[in-house]
C-alpha positions as CSV (number, residue, x, y, z in Angstrom):
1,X,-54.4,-20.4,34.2
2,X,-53.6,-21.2,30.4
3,X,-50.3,-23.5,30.7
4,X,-46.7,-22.4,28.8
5,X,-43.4,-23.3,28.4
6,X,-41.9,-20.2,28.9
7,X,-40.1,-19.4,31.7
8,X,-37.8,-16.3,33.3
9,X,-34.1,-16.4,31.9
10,X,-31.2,-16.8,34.4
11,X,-29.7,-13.8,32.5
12,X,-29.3,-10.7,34.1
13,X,-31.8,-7.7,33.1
14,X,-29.8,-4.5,34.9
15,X,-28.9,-1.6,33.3
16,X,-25.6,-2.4,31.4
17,X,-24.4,0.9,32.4
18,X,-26.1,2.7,35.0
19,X,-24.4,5.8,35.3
20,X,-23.6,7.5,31.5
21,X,-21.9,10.7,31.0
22,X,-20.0,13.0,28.7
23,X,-18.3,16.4,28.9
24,X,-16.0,18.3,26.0
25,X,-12.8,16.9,26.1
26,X,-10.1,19.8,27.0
27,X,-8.7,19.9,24.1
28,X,-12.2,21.0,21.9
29,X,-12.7,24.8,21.5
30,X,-15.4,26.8,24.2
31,X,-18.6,27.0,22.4
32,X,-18.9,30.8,21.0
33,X,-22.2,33.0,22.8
34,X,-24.9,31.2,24.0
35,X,-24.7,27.8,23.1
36,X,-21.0,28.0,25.6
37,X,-23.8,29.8,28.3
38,X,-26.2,26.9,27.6
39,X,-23.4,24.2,28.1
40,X,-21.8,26.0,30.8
41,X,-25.1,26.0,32.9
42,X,-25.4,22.5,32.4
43,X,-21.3,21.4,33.4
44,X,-19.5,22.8,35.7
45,X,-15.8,22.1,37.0
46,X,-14.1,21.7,40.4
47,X,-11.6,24.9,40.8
48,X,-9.5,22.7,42.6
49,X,-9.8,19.4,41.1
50,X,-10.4,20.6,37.2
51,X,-13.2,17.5,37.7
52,X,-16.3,18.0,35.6
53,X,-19.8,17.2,37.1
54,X,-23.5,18.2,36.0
55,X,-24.4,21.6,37.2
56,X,-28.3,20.8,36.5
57,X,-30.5,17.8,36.2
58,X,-32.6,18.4,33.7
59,X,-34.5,15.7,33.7
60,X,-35.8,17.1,37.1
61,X,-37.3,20.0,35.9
62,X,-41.0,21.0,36.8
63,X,-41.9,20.6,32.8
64,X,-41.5,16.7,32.9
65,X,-44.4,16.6,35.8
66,X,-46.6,18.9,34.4
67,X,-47.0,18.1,30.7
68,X,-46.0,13.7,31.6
69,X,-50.1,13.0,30.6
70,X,-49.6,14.9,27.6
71,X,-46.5,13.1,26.4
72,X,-48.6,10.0,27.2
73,X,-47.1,8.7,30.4
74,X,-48.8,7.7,33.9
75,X,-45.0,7.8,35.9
76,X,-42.0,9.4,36.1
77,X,-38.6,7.9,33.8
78,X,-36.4,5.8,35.7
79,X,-33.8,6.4,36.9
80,X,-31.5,4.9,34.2
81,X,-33.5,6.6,32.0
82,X,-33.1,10.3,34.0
83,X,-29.0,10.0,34.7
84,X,-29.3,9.2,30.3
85,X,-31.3,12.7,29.6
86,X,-29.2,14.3,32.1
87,X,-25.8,13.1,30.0
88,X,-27.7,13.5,26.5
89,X,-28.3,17.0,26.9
90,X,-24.9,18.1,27.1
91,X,-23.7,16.2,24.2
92,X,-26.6,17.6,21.7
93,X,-25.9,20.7,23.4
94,X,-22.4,20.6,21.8
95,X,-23.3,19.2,18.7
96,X,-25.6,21.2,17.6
97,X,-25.4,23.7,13.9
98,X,-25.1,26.9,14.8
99,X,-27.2,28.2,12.1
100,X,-30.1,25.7,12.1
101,X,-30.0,24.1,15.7
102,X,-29.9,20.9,13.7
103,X,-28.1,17.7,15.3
104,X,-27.4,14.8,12.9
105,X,-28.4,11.6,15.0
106,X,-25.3,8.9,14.9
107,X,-26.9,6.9,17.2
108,X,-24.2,3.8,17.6
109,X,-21.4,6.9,18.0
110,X,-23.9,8.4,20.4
111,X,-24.0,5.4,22.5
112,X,-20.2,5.0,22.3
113,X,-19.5,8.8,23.4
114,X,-22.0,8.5,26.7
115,X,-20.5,4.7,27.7
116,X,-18.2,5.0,30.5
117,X,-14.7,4.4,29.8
118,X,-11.5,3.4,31.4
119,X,-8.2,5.7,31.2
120,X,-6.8,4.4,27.9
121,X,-10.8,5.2,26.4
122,X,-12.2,1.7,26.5
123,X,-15.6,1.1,26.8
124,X,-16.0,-0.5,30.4
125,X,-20.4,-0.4,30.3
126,X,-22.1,-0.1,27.0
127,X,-24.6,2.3,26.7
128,X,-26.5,0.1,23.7
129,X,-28.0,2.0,20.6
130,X,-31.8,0.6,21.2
131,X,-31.4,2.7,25.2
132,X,-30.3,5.7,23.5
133,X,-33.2,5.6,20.6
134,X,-36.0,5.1,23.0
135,X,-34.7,8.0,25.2
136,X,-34.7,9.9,22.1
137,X,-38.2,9.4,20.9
138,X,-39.5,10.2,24.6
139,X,-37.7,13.5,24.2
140,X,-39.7,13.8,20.9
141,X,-42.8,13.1,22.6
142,X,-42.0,16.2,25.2
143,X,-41.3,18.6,22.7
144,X,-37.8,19.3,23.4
145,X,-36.6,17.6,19.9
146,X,-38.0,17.9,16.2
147,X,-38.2,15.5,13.3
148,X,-39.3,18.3,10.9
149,X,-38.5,16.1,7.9
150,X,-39.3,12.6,9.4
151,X,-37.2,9.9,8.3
152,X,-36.2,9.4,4.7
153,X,-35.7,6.2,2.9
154,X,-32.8,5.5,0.0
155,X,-33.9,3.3,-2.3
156,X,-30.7,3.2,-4.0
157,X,-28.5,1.8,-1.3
158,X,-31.9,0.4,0.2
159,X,-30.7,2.5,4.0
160,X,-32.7,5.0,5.9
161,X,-31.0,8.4,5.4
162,X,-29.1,10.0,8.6
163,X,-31.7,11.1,11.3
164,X,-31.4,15.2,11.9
165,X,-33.6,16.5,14.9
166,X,-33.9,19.8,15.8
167,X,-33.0,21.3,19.2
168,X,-36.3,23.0,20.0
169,X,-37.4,26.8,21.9
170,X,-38.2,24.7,24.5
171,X,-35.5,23.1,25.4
172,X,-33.9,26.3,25.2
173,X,-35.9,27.9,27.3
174,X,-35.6,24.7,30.3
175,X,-31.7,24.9,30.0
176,X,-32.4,28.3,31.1
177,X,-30.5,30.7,27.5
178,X,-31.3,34.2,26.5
179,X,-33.9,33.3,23.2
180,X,-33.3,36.7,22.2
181,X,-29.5,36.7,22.1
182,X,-29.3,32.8,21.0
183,X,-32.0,34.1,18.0
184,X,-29.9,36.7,17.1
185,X,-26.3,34.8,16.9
186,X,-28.4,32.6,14.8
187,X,-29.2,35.1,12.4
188,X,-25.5,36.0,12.0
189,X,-24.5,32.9,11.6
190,X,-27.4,32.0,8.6
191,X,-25.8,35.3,7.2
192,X,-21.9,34.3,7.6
193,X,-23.0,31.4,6.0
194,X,-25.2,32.4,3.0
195,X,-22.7,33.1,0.4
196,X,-23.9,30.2,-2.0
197,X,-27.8,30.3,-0.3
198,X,-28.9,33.8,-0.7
199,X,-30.9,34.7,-4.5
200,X,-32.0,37.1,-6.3
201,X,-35.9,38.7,-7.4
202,X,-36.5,39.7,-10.4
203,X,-35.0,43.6,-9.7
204,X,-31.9,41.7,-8.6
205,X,-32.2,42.5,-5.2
206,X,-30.4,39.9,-2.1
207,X,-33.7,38.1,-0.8
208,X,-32.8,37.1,3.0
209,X,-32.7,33.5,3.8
210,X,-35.2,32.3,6.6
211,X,-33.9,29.7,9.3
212,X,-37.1,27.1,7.7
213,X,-35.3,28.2,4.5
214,X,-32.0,27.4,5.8
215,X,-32.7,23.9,7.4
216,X,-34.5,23.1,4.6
217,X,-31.8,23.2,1.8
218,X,-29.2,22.2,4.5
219,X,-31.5,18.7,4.6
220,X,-31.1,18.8,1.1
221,X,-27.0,19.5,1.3
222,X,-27.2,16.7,3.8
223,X,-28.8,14.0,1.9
224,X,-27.2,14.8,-1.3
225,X,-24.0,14.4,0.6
226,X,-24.6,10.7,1.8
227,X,-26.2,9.7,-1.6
228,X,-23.0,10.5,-3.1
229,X,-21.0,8.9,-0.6
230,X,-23.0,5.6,-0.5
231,X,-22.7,5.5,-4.1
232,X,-19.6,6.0,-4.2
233,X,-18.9,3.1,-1.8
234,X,-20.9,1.0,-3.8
235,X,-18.8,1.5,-6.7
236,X,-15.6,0.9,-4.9
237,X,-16.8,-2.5,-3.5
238,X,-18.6,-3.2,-6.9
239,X,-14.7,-2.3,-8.9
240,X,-13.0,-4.1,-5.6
241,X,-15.0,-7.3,-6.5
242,X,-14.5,-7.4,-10.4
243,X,-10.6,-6.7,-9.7
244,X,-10.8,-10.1,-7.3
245,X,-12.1,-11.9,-9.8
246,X,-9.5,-10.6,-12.9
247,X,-6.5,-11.4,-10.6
248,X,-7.9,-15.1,-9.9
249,X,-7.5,-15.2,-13.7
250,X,-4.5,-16.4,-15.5
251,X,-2.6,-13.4,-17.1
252,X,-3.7,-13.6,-21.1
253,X,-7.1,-13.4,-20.1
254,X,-6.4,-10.7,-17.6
255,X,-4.7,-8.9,-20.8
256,X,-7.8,-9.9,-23.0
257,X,-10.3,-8.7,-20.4
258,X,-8.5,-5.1,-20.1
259,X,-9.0,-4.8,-23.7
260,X,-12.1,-5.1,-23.7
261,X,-12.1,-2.8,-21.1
262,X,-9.9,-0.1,-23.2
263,X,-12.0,-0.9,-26.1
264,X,-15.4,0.7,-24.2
265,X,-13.7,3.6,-22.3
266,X,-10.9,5.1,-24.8
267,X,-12.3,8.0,-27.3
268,X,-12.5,7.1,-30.5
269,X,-9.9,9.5,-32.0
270,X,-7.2,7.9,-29.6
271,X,-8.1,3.9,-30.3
272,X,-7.6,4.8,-33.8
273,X,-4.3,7.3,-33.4
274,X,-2.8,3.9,-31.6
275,X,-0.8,1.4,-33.2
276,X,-1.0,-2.8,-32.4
277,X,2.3,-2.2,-30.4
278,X,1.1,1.1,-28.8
279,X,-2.1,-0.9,-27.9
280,X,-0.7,-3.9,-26.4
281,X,1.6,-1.2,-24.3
282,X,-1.5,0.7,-22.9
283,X,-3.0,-2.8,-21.3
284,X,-0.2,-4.2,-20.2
285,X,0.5,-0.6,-18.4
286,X,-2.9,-0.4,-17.1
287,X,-2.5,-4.2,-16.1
288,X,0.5,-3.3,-13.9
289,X,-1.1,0.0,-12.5
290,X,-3.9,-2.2,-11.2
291,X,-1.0,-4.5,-9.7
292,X,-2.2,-7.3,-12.3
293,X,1.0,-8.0,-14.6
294,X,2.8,-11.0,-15.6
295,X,4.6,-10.6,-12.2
296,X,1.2,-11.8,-10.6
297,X,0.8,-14.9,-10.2
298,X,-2.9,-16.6,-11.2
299,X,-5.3,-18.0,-8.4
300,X,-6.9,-21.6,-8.8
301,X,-8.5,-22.4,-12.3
């Protein structure tokens, strides 16, 4: 046998937390039609206790065994992995959009809602991020999730954009919903909610939104939305930072710096409507709005 120097850790190599779970807290709202039928046939609680415990085990369902060489698998999950996809379901279950049976994939808050906590909600056993991706992606491989859009990079911020799966018919179907009835409260809800979505043909006529249409342009409203909000961070830290290094500055070139500052930014017509004194008065006031005035001391030279 070839010779090496590596050897088996002392470390331990169990699961950090071999029995995850999560149920809606009392004090969220029933889910509305089928989507409260679909949790409620997963959850059930003790009449006499009020203690919540899984009704159904999905990841003992017949589907797993048939389709397992399909998915690309020789044995059955573990059972870490099965007591996760029995917990998992639940929570995209209650997460889900009502209109586009989208779920947007935090995967670290994930992991922190399925760890098992103590009374004052402290994580006791982690449930890590990698456990919860890998279940994920199996659950992608059995057809019960879709990444219609893939995974989107941001070259801006240089971050992947937020992961969005889709709760598939099949899935559906294994939790055991009317299709029919869940189809048709989605429908309303695409409706309810296409006030700024819905255009008009050339006769002016209202042209009916499709649910591919509607998970497309909510991707879009998605995407947009953490764009702006990344970029908006990374202004804040970027104006943060220069305002660090002004206050380390003694005070006449903080008031020197802010004029130039004034200088750039102020229209025209209003730089040349201002006096000396007037002018000197704008940046010492926008010097003391920033909390950088005379009162302020300098930092090291």
């Amino acid at each position: 046998m070839r010779k090496t120097r590596r050897r088996r850790g002392t470390h331990s190599t169990a699961c950090l937390c071999p029995e995850p779970s999560w149920y809606r807290p009392d004090n969220f709202k029933k889910l509305p039609g089928q989507l409260g039928h679909a949790y409620n046939r997963l959850v059930r609680r003790d009449r006499k206790t009020g203690a919540l415990s899984l009704r159904m085990r999905i990841s003992r369902h017949p589907y797993f065994v048939q389709l397992r060489e399909q998915a690309g698998r020789k044995r059955d999950f573990r059972p870490e992995r099965e007591k996760l996809l029995d917990a998992i379901v639940p929570l995209l279950v209650s997460t889900v959009d009502r209109a586009t049976h989208i779920d947007t994939i935090n995967l670290s808050k994930m992991a922190w809602q399925l760890s098992e906590k103590d009374s004052e909600g402290n994580v006791i056993r982690k449930v890590t991020v990698p456990r919860v991706c890998r279940l994920l992606q199996h659950m992608m491989e059995f057809g019960l999730l879709a990444l219609p859009e893939g995974v989107t990079w941001d070259p801006f911020n240089r971050k992947w954009f937020p992961k969005h799966v889709v709760l598939t018919e099949r899935l559906w179907k294994m939790i055991g919903v009317d299709l029919d009835k869940l189809y048709a409260e989605q429908a309303e809800q695409v409706a309810a909610e296409a006030a700024g979505w819905i255009t008009r043909d050339e006769h002016g006529q209202a042209e009916e939104i499709s649910v591919k249409a509607a998970r497309r342009r909510w991707y879009e409203k998605m995407m947009h939305a953490t764009l702006v909000r990344r970029r908006e961070a990374a202004l804040k830290g970027k104006r943060e930072k220069k305002l660090k290094a002004l206050a380390e500055q003694p005070y006449d070139d903080r008031a020197y710096a802010m004029s130039v500052h004034l200088i750039r930014t102020l229209p025209k017509d209003e730089l040349h409507a201002l006096s000396p004194e007037q002018f000197t008065q704008r940046v010492r006031s926008h010097l003391y709005q920033l909390d950088l005035g005379l009162e302020r001391e300098s930092g090291p030279p």
